[in-house]
C-alpha positions as CSV (number, residue, x, y, z in Angstrom):
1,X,3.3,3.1,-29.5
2,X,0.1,1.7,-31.5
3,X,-2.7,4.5,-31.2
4,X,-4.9,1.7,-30.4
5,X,-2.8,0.7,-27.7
6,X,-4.9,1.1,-24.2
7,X,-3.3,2.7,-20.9
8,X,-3.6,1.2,-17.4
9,X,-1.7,2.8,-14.2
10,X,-2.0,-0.4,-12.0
11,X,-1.0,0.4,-8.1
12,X,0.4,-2.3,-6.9
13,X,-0.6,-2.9,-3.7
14,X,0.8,-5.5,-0.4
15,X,-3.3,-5.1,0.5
16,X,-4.9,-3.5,-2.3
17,X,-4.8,-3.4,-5.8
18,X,-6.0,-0.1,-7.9
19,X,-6.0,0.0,-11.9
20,X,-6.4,3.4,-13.3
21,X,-7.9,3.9,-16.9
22,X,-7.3,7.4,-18.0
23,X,-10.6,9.4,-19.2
24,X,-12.1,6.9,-16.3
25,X,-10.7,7.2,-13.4
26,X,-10.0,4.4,-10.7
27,X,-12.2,1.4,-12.4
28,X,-10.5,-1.4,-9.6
29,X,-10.2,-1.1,-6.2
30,X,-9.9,-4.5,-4.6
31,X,-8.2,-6.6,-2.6
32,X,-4.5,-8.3,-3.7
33,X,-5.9,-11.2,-2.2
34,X,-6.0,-15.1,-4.3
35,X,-7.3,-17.9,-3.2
36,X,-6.0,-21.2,-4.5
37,X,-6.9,-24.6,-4.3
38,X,-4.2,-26.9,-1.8
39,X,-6.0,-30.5,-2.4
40,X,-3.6,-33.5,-3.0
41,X,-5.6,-34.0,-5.7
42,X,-2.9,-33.1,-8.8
43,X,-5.7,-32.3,-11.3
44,X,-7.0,-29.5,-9.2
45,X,-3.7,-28.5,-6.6
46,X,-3.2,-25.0,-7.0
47,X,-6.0,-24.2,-9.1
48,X,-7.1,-20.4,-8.4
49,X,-10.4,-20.4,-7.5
50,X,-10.9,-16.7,-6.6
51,X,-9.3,-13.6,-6.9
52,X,-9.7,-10.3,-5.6
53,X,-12.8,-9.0,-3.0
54,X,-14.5,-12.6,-3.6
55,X,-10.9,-14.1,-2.2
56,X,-10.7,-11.6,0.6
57,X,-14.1,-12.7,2.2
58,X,-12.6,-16.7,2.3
59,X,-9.1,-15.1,4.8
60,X,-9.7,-17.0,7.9
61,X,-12.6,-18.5,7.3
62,X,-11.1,-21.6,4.0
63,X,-11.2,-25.5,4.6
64,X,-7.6,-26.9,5.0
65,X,-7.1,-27.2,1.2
66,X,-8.4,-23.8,0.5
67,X,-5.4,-21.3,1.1
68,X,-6.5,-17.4,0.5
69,X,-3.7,-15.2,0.8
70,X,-1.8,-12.0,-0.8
71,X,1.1,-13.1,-3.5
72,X,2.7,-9.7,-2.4
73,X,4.7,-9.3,0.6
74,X,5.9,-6.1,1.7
75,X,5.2,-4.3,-1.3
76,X,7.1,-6.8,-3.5
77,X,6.6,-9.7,-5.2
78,X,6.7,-13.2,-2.6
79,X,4.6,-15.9,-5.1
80,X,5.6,-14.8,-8.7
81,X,2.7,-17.3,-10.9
82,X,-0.1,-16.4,-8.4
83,X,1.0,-12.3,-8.9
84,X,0.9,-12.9,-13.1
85,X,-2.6,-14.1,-12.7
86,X,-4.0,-11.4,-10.6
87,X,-2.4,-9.1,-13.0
88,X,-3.6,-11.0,-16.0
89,X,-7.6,-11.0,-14.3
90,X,-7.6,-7.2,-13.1
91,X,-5.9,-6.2,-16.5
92,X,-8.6,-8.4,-18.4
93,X,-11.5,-6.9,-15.8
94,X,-10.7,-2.8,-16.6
95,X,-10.1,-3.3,-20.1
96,X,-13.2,-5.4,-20.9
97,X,-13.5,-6.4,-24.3
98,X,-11.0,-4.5,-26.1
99,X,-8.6,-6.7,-28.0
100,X,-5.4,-4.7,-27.9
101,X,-2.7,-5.3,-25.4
102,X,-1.8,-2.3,-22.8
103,X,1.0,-0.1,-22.1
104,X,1.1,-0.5,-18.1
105,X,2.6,2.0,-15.6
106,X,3.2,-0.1,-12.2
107,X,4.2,1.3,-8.8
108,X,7.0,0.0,-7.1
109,X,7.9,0.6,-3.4
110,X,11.4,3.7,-3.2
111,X,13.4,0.7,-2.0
112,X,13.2,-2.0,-4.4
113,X,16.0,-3.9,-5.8
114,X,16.8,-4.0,-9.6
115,X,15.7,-8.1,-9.3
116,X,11.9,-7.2,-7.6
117,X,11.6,-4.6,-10.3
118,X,12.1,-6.9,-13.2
119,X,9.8,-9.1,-11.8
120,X,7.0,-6.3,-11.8
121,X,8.0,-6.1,-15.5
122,X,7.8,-9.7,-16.2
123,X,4.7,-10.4,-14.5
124,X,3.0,-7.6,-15.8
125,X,4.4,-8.6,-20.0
126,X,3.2,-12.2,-19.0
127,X,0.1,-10.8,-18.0
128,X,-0.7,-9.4,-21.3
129,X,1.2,-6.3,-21.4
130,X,2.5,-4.2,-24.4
131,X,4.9,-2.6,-22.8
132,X,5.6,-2.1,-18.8
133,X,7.2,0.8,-16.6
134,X,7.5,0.5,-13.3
135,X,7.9,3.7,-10.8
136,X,8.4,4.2,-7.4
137,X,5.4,5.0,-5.6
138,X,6.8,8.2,-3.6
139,X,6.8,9.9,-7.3
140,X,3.7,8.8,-7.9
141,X,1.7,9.7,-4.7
142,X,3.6,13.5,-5.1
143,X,2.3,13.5,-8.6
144,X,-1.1,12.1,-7.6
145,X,-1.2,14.8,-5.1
146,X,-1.1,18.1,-7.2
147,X,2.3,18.2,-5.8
148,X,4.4,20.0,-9.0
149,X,7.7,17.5,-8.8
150,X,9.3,19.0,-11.8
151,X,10.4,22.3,-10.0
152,X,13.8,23.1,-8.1
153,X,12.1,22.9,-4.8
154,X,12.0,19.9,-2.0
155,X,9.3,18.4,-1.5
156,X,9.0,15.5,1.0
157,X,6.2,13.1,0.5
158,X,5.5,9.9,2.7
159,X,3.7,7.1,1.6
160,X,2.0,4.7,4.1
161,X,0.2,1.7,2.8
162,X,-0.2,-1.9,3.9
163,X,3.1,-3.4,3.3
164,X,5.4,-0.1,3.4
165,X,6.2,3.1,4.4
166,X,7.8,5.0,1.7
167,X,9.8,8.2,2.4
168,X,11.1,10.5,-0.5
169,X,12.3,14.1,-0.6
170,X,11.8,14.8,-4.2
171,X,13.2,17.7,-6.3
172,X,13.6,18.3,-9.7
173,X,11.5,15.3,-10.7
174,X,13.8,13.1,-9.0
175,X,14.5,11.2,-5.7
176,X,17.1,12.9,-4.0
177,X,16.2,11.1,-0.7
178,X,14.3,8.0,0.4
179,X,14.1,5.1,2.2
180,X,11.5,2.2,2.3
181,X,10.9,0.8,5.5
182,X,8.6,-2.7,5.5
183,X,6.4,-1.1,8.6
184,X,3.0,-0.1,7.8
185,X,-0.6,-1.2,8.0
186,X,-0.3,-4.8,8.0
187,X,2.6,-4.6,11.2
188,X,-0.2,-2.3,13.3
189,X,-3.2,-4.9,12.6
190,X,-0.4,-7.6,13.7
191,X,1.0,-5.2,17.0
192,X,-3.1,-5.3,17.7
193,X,-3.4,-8.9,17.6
194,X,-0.3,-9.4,19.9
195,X,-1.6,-7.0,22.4
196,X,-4.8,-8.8,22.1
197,X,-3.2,-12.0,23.1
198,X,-0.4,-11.1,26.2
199,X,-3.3,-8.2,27.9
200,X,-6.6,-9.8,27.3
201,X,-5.8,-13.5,26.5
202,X,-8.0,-13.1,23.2
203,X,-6.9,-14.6,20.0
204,X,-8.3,-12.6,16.6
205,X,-7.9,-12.5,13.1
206,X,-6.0,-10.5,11.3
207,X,-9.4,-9.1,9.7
208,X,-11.0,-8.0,12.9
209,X,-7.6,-6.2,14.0
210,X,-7.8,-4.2,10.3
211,X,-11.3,-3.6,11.6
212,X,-10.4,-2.2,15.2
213,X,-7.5,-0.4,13.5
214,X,-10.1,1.9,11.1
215,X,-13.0,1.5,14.0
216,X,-11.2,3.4,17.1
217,X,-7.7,3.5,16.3
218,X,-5.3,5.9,16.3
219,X,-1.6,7.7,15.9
220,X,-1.5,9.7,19.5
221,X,-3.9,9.5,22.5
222,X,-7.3,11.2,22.5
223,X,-8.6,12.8,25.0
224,X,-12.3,12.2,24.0
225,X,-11.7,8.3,23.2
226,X,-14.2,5.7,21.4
227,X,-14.4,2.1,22.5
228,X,-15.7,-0.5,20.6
229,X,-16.7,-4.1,21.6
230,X,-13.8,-6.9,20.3
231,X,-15.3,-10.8,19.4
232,X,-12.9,-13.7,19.9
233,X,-11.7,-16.6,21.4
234,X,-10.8,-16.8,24.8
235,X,-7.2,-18.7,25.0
236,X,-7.8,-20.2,28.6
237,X,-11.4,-21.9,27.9
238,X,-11.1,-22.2,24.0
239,X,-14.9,-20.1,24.2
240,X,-15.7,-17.2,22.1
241,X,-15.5,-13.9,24.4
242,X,-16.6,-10.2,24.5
243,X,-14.1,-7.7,25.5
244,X,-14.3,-4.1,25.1
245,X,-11.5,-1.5,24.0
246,X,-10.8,1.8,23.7
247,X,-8.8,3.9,21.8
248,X,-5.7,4.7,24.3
249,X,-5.2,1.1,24.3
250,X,-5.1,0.4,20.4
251,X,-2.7,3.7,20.5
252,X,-0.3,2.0,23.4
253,X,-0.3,-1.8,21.2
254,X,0.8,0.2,17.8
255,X,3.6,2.9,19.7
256,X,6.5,0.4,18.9
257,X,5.6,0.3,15.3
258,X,4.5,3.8,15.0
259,X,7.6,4.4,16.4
260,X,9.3,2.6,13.6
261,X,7.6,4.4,11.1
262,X,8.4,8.1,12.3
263,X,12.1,6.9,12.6
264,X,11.9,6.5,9.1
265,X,10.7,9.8,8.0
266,X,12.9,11.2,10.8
267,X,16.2,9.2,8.8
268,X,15.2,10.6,5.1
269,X,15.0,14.7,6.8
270,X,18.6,13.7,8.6
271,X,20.0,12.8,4.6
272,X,18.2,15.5,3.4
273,X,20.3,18.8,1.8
274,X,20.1,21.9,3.5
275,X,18.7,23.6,1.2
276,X,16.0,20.9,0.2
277,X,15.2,20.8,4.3
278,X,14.3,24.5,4.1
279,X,12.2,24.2,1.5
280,X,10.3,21.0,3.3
281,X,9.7,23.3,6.7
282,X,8.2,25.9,4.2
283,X,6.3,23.1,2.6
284,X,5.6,20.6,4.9
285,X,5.3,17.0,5.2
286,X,2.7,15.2,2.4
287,X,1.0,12.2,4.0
288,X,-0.7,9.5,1.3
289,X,-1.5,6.0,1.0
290,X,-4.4,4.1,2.7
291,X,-2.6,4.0,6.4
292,X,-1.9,7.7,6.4
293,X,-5.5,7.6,7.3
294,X,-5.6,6.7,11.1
295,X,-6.4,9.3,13.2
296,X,-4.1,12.1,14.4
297,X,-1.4,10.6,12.0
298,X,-0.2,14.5,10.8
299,X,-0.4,15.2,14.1
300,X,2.5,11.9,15.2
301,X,4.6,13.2,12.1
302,X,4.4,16.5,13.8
303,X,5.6,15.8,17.1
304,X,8.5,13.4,16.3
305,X,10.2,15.8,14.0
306,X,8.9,19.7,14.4
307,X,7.8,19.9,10.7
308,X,3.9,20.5,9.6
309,X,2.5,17.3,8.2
310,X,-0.8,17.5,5.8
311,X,-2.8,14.6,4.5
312,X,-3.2,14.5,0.6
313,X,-6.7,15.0,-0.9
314,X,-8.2,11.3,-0.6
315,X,-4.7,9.8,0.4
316,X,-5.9,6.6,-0.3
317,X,-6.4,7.0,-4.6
318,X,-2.9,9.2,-4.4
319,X,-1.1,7.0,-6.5
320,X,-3.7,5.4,-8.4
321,X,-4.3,9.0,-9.6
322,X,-0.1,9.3,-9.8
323,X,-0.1,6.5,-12.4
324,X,-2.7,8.0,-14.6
325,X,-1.2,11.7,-14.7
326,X,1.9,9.9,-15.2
327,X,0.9,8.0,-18.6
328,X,-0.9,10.9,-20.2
329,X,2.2,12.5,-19.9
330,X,4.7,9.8,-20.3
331,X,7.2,11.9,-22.4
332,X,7.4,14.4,-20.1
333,X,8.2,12.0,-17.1
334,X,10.1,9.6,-19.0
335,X,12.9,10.7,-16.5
336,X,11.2,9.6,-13.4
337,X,10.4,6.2,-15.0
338,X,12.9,3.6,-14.0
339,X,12.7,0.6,-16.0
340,X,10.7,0.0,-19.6
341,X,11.0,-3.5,-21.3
């Protein structure tokens, strides 16, 4: 590797993307959001006209041949060209002006398929890249979160972000059992707008439901609750409409995929070795990712499977911060690395 070679842990995110620079820290955070021109017009069709926060502002709210949406889907890649150019503008935006081409570290959800990781690789070499690794996030967010993966002890670590939940028990500084279900953050902002729709006959964006979600959401119900006033359109007069919620009711529209979501980390214990499930009562349960966030989450994780749950120290930058441990050390984890071009 050149020593002028520069380093970037990129956390790949369905709803987020974060690019680590080591000695700086977390220098993106924005939205994996692109919008792209639609017109008929072949000189300008499918032009990208913004990318990141700017994009995320225009969901919802674009002319017909304006489309603003997220190339990734579920954590993988669903519009290959559009994801290379996001890459290629956040790789461009951390690194400035330095003229050398990276070495990138890439997350990848536990459950993707040899095809989806090679297309991390290839969009990331088109990109620009030096050379690419990809990881999977679970061994990422443990190493983000002080968690010390190299030692003969399980540790289970779940990941919830915007696209999927990602469950690993992790010893030895590998995987020994994990499964990625595509149920997180986006599917709750979507079970809101539903409920929205069938109880109050209000129609809303997927935005405002995001909103609601962080606002007075959460994993179990609260005694003390919060309500919050809703904005949208009435679906019997077409007029925008007021309606108050509360809390209790968010929690009753997200149960079924909550539901899902526990199920999942209740699947990964039920694989789990013996041994490895002592050590994860002794332990606990390692919540990271942004959706790990809603209230009383531990708390859910608790009651659906008897083990302790603990959210990581800001659950949200856990991997980001996984990606850059990970490439100062690169030797030493080599073995946790999947794939390098």
């Amino acid at each position: 590797m050149s020593f002028f070679s520069p380093k970037l842990g990129i956390d790949l995110g369905t709803t987020n993307i974060l690019v680590f620079l080591p000695g700086k820290g977390v220098v993106i955070n924005e939205p994996s959001v692109v919008a792209v021109n639609r017109a008929a017009n072949s000189r300008v069709s499918n032009k990208i006209l913004a990318i990141g926060a700017e994009a995320k502002q225009m969901v919802g709210r674009t002319p017909d041949d304006i489309a603003a949406y997220r190339p990734m889907k579920d954590g993988v890649i669903a519009d290959y060209r559009v994801t290379e150019a996001m890459l290629k503008y956040f790789m461009r935006k951390a690194l400035g002006r330095n003229p050398f081409k990276p070495t990138v570290l890439i997350s990848v959800p536990a459950g993707v398929t040899s095809t989806e990781k090679r297309a991390v690789i290839e969009a990331a070499l088109k990109a620009g890249a030096k050379n690419a690794y990809v990881v999977k996030e679970p061994i990422l967010a443990a190493i983000g979160a002080g968690i010390p993966i190299h030692e003969p002890m399980g540790r289970m670590v779940v990941d919830i972000g915007g696209g999927t939940i990602d469950v690993a028990v992790i010893s030895l500084g590998g995987i020994v059992a994990s499964t990625s279900v595509k149920c997180a953050g986006d599917r709750l902002d979507h079970a809101i707008v539903d409920h929205l729709k069938k109880q109050h006959n209000l129609a809303i964006g997927d935005k405002t439901a995001e909103e609601i979600k962080i606002k007075i959401g959460a994993a179990v119900p609260l005694n003390e609750e919060i309500s919050y006033p809703i904005k949208g359109r009435d679906l019997m007069s077409g007029l925008p409409r007021t309606v108050d919620l509360s809390t209790n009711d968010i929690v009753q529209a997200m149960s079924r995929e909550l539901r899902e979501m526990t199920q999942a980390i209740r699947k990964v214990l039920q694989d789990t070795p013996p041994e490895l499930a002592a050590d994860i009562i002794d332990n606990g349960i390692i919540l990271t990712g942004g959706s790990s966030q809603l209230r009383q989450m531990p708390e859910l994780v608790y009651r659906r499977t008897g083990v302790i749950a603990k959210l990581a120290t800001d659950p949200y930058f856990c991997v980001a911060r996984g990606t850059g441990i990970a490439l100062k050390h690169l030797d030493t984890y080599k073995k946790s690395i999947l794939t390098k071009q």
